[in-house]
N, CA, C and O of each residue as an XYZ file, in Angstrom:
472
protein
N       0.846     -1.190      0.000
C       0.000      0.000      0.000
C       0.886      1.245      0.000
O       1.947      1.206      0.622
N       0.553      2.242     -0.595
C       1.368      3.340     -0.690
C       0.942      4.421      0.077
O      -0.266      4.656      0.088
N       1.899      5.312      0.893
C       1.559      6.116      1.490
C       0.785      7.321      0.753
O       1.110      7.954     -0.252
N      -0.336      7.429      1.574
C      -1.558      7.936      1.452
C      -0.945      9.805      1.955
O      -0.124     10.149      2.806
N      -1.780     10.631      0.992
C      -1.925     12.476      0.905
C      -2.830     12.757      2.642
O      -3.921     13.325      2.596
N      -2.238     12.293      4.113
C      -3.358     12.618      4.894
C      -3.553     13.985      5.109
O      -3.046     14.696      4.241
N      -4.150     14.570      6.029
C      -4.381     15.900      6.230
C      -3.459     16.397      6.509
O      -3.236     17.548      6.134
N      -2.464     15.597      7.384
C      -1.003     16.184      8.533
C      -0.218     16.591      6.895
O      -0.017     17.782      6.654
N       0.070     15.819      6.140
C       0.951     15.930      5.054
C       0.546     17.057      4.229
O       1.351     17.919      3.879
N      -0.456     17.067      3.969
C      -1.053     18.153      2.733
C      -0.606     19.357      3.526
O       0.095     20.247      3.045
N      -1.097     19.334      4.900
C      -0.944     20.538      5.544
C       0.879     21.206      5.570
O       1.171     22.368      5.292
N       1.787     20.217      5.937
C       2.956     20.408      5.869
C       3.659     20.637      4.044
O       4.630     21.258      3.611
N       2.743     19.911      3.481
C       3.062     20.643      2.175
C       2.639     22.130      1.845
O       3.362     22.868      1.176
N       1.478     22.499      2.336
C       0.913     23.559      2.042
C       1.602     24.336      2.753
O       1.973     25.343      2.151
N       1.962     24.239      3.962
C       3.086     24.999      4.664
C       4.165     25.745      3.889
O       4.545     26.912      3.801
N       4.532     24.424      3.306
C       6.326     24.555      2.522
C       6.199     25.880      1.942
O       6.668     26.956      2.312
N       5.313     25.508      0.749
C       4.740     25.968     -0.290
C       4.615     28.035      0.234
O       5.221     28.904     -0.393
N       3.916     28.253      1.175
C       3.613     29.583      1.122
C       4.596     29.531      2.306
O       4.270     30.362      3.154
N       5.885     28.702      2.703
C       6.855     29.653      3.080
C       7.601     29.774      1.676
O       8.791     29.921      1.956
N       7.488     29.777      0.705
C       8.556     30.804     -0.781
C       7.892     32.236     -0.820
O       6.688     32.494     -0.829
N       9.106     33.221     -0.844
C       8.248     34.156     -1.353
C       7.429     34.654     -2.161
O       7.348     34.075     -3.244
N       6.767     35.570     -1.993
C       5.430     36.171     -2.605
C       4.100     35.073     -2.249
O       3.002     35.625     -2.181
N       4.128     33.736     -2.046
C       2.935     32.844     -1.852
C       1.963     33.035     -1.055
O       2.199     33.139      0.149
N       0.718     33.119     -1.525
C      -0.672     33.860     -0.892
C      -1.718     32.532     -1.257
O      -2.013     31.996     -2.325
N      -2.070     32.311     -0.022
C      -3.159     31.138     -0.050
C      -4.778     32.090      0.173
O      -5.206     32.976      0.913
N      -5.343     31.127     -1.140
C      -7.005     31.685     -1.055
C      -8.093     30.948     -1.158
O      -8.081     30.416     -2.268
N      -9.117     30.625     -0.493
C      -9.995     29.590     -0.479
C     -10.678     29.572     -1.910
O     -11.491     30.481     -1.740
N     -10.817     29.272     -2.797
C     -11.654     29.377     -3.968
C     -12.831     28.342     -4.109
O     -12.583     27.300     -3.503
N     -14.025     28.356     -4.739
C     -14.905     27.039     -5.310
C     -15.448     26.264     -4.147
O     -15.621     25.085     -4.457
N     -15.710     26.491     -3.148
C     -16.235     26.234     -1.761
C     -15.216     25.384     -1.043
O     -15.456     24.309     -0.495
N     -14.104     25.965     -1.109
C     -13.581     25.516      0.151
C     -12.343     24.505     -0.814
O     -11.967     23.488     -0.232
N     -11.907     24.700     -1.832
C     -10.792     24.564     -2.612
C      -8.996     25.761     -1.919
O      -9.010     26.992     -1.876
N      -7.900     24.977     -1.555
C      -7.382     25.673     -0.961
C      -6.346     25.822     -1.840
O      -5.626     24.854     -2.085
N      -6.102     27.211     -2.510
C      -5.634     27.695     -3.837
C      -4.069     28.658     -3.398
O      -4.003     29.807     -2.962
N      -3.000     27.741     -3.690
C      -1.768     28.407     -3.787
C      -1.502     29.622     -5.101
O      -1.358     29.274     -6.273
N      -1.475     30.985     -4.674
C      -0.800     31.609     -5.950
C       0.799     32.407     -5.444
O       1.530     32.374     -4.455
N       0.777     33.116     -6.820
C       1.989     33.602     -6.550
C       1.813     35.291     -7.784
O       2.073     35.307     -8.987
N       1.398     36.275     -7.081
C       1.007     37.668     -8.148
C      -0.451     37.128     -8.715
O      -0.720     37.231     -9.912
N      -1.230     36.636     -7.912
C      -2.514     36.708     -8.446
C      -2.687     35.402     -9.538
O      -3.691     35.387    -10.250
N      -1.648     34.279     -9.649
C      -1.870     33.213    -10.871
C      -1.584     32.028     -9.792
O      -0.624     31.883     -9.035
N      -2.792     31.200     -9.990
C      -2.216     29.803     -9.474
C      -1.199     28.858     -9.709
O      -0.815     28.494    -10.820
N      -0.767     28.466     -8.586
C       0.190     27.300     -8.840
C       0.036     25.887     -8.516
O       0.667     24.901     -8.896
N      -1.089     26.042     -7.616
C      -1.260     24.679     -6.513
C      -2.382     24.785     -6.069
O      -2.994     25.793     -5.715
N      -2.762     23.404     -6.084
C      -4.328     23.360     -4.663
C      -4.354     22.495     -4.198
O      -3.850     21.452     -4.614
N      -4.973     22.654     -3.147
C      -5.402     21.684     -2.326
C      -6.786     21.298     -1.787
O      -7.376     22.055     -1.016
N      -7.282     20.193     -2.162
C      -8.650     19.635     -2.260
C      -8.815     17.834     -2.456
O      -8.205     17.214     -3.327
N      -9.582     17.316     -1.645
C     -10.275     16.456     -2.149
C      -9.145     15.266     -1.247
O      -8.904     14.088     -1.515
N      -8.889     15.694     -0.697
C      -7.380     14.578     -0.081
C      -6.171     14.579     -1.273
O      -5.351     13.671     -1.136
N      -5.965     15.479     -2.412
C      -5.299     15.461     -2.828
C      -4.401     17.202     -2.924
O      -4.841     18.170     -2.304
N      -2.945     17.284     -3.939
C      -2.613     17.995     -4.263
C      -2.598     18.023     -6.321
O      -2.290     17.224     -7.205
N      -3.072     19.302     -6.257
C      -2.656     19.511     -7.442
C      -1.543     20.596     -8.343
O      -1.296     21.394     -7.439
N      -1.118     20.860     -8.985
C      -0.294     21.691     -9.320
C       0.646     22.012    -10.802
O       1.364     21.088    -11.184
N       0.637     23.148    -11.518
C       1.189     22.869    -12.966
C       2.569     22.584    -13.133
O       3.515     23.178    -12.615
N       2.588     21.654    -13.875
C       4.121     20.990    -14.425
C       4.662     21.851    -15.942
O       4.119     22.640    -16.716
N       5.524     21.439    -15.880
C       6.527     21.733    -17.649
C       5.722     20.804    -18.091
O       5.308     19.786    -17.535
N       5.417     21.482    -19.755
C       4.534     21.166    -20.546
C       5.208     19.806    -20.906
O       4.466     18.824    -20.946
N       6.358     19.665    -21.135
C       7.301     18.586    -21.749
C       7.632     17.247    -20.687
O       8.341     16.264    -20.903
N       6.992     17.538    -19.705
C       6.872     15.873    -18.362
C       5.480     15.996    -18.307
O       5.107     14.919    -17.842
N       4.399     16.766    -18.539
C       3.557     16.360    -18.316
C       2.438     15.356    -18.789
O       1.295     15.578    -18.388
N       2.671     14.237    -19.633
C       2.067     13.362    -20.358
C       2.991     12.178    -19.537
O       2.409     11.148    -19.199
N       4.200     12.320    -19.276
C       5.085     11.237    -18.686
C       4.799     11.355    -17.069
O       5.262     10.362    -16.507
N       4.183     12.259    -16.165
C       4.062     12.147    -15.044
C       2.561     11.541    -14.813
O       2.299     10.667    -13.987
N       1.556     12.211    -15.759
C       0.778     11.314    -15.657
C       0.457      9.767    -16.042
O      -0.602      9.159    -15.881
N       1.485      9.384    -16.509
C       1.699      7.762    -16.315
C       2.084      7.184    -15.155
O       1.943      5.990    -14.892
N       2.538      7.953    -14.499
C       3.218      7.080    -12.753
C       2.010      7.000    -11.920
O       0.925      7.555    -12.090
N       2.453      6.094    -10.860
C       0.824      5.438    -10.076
C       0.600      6.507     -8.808
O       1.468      6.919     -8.038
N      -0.453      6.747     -8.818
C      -1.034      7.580     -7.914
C      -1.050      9.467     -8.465
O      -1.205     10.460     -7.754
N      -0.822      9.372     -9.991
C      -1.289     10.528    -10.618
C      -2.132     10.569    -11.798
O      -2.287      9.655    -12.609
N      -2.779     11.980    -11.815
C      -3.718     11.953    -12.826
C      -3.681     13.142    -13.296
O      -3.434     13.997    -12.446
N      -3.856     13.552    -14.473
C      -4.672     14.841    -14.860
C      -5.429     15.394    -14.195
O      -6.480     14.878    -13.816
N      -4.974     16.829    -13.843
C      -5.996     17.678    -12.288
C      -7.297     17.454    -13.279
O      -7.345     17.330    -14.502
N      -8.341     17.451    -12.270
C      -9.677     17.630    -12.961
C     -10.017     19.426    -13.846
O     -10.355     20.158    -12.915
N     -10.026     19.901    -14.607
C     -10.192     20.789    -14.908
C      -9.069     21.890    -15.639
O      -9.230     22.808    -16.444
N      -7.811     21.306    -14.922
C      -6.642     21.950    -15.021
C      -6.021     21.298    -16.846
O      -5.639     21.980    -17.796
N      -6.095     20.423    -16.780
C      -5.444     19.161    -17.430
C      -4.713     19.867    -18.263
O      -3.482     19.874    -18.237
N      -5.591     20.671    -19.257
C      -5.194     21.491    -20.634
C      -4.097     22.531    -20.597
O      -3.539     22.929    -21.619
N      -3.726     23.080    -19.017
C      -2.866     23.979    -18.754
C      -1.557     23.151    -18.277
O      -0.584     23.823    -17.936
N      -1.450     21.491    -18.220
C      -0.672     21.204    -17.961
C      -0.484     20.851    -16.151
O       0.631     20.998    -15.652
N      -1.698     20.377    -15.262
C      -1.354     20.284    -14.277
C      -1.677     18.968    -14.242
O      -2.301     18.256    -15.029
N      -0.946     18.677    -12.792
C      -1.360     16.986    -12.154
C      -1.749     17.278    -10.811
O      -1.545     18.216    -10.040
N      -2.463     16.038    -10.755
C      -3.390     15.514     -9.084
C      -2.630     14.414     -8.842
O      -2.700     13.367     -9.485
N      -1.555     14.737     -7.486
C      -1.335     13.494     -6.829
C      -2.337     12.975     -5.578
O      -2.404     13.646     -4.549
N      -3.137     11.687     -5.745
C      -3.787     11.104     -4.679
C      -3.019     10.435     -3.374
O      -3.342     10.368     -2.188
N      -1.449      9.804     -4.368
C      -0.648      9.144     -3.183
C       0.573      9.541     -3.313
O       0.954     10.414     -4.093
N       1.359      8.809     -2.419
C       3.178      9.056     -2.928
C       3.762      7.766     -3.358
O       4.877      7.394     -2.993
N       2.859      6.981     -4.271
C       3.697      5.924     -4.778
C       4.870      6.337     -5.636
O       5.873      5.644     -5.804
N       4.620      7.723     -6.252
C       5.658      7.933     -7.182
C       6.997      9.225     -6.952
O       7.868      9.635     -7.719
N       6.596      9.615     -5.368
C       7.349     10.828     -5.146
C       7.634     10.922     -3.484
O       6.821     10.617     -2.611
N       8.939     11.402     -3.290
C       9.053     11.481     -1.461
C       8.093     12.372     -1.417
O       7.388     12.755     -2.350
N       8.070     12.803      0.046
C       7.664     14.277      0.513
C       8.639     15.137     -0.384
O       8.267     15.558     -1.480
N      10.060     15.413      0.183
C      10.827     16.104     -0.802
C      10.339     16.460     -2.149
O      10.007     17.644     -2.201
N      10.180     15.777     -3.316
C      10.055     15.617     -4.338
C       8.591     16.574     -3.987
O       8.683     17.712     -3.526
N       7.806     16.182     -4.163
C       6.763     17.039     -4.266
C       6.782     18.338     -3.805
O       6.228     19.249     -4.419
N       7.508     18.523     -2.544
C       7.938     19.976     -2.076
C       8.779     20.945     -3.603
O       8.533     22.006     -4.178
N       9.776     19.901     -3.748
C      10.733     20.853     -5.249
C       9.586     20.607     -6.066
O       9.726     21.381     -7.012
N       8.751     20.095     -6.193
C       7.684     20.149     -7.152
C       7.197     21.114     -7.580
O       7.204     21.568     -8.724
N       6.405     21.743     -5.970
C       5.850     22.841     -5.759
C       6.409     24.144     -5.948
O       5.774     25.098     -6.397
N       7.679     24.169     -5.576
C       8.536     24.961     -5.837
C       8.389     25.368     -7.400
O       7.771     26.332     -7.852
N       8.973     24.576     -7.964
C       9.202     24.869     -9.658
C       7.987     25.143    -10.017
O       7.896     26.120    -10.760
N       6.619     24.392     -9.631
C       5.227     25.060     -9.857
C       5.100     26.697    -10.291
O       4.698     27.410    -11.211
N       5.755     26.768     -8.918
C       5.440     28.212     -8.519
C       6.361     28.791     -9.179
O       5.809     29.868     -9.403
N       7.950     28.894     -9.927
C       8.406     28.824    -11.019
C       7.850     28.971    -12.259
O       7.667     30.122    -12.657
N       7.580     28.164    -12.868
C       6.932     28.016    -13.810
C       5.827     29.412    -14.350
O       5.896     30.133    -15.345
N       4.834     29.379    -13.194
C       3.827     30.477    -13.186
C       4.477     32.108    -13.223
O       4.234     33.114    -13.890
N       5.236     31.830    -12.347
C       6.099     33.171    -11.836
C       7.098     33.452    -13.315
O       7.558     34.585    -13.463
N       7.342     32.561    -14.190
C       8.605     33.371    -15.640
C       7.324     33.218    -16.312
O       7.756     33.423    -17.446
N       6.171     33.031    -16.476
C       5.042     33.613    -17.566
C       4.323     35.290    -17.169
O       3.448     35.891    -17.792
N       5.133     35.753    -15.805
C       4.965     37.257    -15.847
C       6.238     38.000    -16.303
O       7.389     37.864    -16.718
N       5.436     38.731    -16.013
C       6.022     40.136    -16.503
C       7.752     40.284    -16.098
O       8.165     39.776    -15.055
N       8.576     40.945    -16.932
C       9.803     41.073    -16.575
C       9.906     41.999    -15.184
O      10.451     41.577    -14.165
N       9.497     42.894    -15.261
C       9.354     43.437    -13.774
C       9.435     42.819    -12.704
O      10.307     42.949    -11.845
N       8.154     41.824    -12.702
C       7.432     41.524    -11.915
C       8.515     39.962    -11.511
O       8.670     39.558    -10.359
N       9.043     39.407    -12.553
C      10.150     38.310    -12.163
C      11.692     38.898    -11.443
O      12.372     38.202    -10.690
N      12.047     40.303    -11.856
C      12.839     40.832    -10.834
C      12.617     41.122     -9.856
O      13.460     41.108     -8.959
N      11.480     41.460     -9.709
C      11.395     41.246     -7.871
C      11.246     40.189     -6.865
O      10.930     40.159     -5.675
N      11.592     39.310     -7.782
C      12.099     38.020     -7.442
C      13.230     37.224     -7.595
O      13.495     36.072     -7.250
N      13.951     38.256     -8.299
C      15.092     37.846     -8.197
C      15.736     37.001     -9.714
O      16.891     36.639     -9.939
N      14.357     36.860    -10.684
C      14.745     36.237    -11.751
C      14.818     37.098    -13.164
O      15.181     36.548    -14.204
């Protein structure tokens, strides 16, 4: 059996996550718990799971590993829903989140990525 997304974990992920700078958590869709970063999502949390957008170029290959799927809704922008950690430490999903929030953060504005340092 593979270790299971419980509340303690999501929560310590969600932690990680909005300790990077700029990260602002917002309840969205009744009670959907929505990581951004300048107003664009990166992450959520719902349903006993995490979701979050990947590089366009792993994302057909991550959703082949066990205990991921195409976020419900997200899919087309390139995100995944992990239910378990058959396929990732804690770690791993933490740098996950990270680069998530990456990812979102170099599709703004040049400005707006120097004040971050990129």
């Amino acid at each position: 059996m593979s270790p299971s997304l419980d509340a303690a974990l999501l929560q310590q992920l969600e932690q990680h996550a909005l300790a990077l700078p700029g990260v602002v958590l917002d309840i969205k869709w009744g009670g959907v718990r929505v990581l951004q970063i300048e107003g664009k999502m990166f992450a959520t949390f719902h349903d006993g799971g995490v979701a979050f957008k990947v590089d366009a170029d792993d994302f057909l290959a991550l959703c082949d590993l066990p205990g991921v799927t195409p976020a419900p809704y997200l899919a087309r922008a390139r995100w995944i829903k992990l239910h378990t950690l058959q396929s990732f430490s804690v770690a791993q999903v933490e740098a996950r989140l990270a680069a998530a929030r990456l990812i979102v953060l170099s599709r703004l504005s040049k400005a707006t990525r120097a004040q971050y340092g990129l």
